[in-house]
C-alpha positions in Angstrom: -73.4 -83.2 -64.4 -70.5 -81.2 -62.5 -67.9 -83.1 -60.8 -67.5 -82.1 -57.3 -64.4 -83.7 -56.2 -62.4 -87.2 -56.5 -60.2 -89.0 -54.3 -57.8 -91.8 -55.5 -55.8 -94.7 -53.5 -52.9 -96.6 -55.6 -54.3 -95.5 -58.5 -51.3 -95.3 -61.3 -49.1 -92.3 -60.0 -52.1 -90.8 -57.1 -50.8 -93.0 -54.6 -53.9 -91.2 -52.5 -55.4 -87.7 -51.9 -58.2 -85.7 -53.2 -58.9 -83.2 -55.7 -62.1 -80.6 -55.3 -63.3 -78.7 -58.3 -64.9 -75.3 -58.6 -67.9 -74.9 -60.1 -67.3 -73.6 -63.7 -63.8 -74.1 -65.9 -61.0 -75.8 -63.8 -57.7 -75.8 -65.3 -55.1 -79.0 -64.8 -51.2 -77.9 -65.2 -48.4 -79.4 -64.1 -45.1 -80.8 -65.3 -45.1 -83.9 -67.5 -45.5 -87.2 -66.1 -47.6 -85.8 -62.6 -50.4 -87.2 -62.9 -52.9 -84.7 -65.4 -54.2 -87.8 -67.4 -54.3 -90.0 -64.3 -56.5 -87.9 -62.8 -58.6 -87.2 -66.1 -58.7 -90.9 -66.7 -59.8 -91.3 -62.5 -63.0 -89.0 -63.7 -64.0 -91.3 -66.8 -63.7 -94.3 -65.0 -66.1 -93.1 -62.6 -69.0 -93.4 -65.4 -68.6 -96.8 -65.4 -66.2 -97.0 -68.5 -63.2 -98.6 -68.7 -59.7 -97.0 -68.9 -59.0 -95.0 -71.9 -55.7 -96.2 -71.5 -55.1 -99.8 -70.9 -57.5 -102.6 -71.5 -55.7 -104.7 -68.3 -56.8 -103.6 -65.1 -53.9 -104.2 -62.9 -52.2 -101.4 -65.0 -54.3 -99.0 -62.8 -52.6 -100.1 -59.7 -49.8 -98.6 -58.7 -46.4 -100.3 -58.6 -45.7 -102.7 -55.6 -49.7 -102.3 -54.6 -52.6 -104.7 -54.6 -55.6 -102.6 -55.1 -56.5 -99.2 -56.3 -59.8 -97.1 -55.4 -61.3 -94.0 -57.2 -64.4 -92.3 -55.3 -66.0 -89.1 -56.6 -68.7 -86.5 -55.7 -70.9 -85.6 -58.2 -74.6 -82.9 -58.4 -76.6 -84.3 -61.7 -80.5 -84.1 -61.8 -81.0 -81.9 -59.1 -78.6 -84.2 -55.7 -75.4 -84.8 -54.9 -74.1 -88.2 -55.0 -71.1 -90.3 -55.1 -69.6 -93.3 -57.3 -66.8 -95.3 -56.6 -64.3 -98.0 -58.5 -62.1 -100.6 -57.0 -59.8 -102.7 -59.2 -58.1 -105.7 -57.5 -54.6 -107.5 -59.0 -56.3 -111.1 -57.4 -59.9 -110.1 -59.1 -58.1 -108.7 -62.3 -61.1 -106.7 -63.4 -62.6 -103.6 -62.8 -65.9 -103.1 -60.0 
């Protein structure tokens, strides 16, 4: 599987905007506390796992917002395709 590209609304500290990958080795750097393992953590949620880092799904929203989204473009057996998670502080869990 090679991730293409995600996109993030309210999610933790990536209030919203979108991050394309190269084919190949892609490097994440940035100062601390800019969002490197938010955006790692984006990736693994989009298998259909939960968080790696909180077991409470509000946690993923960010502060003073009601939902949170996570979309990503992905080629695996041969097409492109796309998964997506929303988590909702009234639904409290994770679809």
């Amino acid at each position: 599987m090679r991730v293409d590209a995600v996109q993030t609304e309210n999610f933790r500290l990536l209030q919203g905007g979108r991050c394309e990958f190269s084919p190949g080795v892609n490097v994440i750097a940035g100062a601390n506390a800019q969002g490197k393992t938010t955006l790692l953590e984006a990736v693994y949620m989009l298998t259909g796992a939960k968080s790696f880092r909180t077991y409470y799904d509000k946690e993923l929203i960010a502060f003073e917002k009601d939902e949170a989204a996570v979309r990503g473009e992905y080629f695996a057996s041969e097409r492109e395709s796309s998964a997506w998670r929303y988590c909702s502080a009234a639904a409290g869990r994770a679809q």
